[in-house]
N, C-alpha and C positions, 0 to 999 in steps of 0.2 A: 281284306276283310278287317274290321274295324270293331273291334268288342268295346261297348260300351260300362263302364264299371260305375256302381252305384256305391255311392258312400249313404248308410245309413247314420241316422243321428241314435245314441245312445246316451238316454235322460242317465244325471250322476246324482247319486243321492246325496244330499245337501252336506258341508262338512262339518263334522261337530265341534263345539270349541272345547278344547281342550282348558282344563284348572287344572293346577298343582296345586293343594291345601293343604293344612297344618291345621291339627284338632288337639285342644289339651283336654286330658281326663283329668278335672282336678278333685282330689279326694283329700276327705280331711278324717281328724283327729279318729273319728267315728265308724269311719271308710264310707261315709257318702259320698257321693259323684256330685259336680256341677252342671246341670244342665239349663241353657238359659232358648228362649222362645225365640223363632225367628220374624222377624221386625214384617210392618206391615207394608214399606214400600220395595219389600224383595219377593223371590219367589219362595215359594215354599212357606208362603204369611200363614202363623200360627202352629208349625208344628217347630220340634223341638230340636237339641240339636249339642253335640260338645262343642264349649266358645273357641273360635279360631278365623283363618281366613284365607284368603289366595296368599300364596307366594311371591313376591316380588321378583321381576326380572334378575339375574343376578343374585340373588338373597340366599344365603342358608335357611335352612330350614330352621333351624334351633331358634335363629336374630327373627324370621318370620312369626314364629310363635311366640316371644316376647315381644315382640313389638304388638300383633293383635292381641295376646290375654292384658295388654296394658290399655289399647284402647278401646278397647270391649267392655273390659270388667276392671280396670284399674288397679290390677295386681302387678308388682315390679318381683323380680329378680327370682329366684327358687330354684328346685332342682327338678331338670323334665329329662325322662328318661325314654326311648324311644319304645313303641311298644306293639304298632302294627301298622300295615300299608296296606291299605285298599284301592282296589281301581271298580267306579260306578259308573253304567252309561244310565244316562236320564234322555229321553226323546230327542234334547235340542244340547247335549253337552256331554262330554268325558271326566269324570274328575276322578284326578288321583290322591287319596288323602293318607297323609302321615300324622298317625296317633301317637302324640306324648303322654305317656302317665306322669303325673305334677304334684307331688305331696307336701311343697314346702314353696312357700309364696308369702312376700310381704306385702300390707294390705289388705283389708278387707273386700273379695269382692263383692262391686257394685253392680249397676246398671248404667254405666254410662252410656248408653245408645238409646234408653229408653224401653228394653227389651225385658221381659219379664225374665229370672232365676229360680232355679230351684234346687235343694238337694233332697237327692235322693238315693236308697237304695242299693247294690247291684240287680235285687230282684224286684225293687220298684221299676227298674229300667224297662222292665218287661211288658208294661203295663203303660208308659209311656208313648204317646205320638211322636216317634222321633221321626226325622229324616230317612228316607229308605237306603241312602247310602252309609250311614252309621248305626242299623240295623244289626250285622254282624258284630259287630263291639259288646253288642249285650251279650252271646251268648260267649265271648273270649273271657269279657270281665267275670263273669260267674265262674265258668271253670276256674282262673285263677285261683 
């Protein structure tokens, strides 16, 4: 006798891409935040967002975060201190993000990308369209 065995196919849910990111809270003299708007040819066009970026292959995080607050917003050198880690799943991605707090930066920043800035706040933060994975940060920053 001869049993025939069936292989069923089992659909995989699609794999998300994974981001490593680096976000600076820059704060000044006043203890406002920088928050600068997200650009029109990414996702997430128009809401807001702490300036930062993916991590490069290989990269520390520290070199990752000055490298983008320099081509972001044109700030060179300062002191970033680390301050929290988040993991967000968004429908089509994973991202892990690592918050520096930044109180001391040479330069004025700019807009180099063309992306709107703003300071504000801790409790203006609350009141802002941010990003839903940097959501959490508002209510860390406030306790502090």
């Amino acid at each position: 006798m001869r049993v025939r065995q069936e292989v069923q196919a089992v659909p995989r849910q699609a794999e998300l891409k994974q981001l490593d990111v680096v976000a600076g809270i820059l704060r000044d003299a006043a203890g406002r935040i920088l928050i600068t708007e997200r650009l029109e040819d990414g996702p997430f066009y128009g809401l807001w967002e702490f300036p930062g970026g993916k991590i490069g292959p290989g990269e520390e995080p520290e070199h990752a975060l000055a490298r983008e607050l320099r081509e972001e917003i044109g700030i060179e050198g300062g002191t970033a201190q680390f301050f929290l880690r988040l993991e967000h799943r968004y429908p089509d991605r994973h991202v892990s993000i690592r918050f520096f707090l930044v109180d001391a930066w040479r330069n004025e920043p700019t807009s180099v990308e063309g992306q709107g800035l703003r300071w504000v706040t801790p409790d203006e933060l609350a009141t802002v369209d941010l990003l839903p994975a940097d959501l959490p940060v508002v209510e860390a920053l406030r306790s502090r």
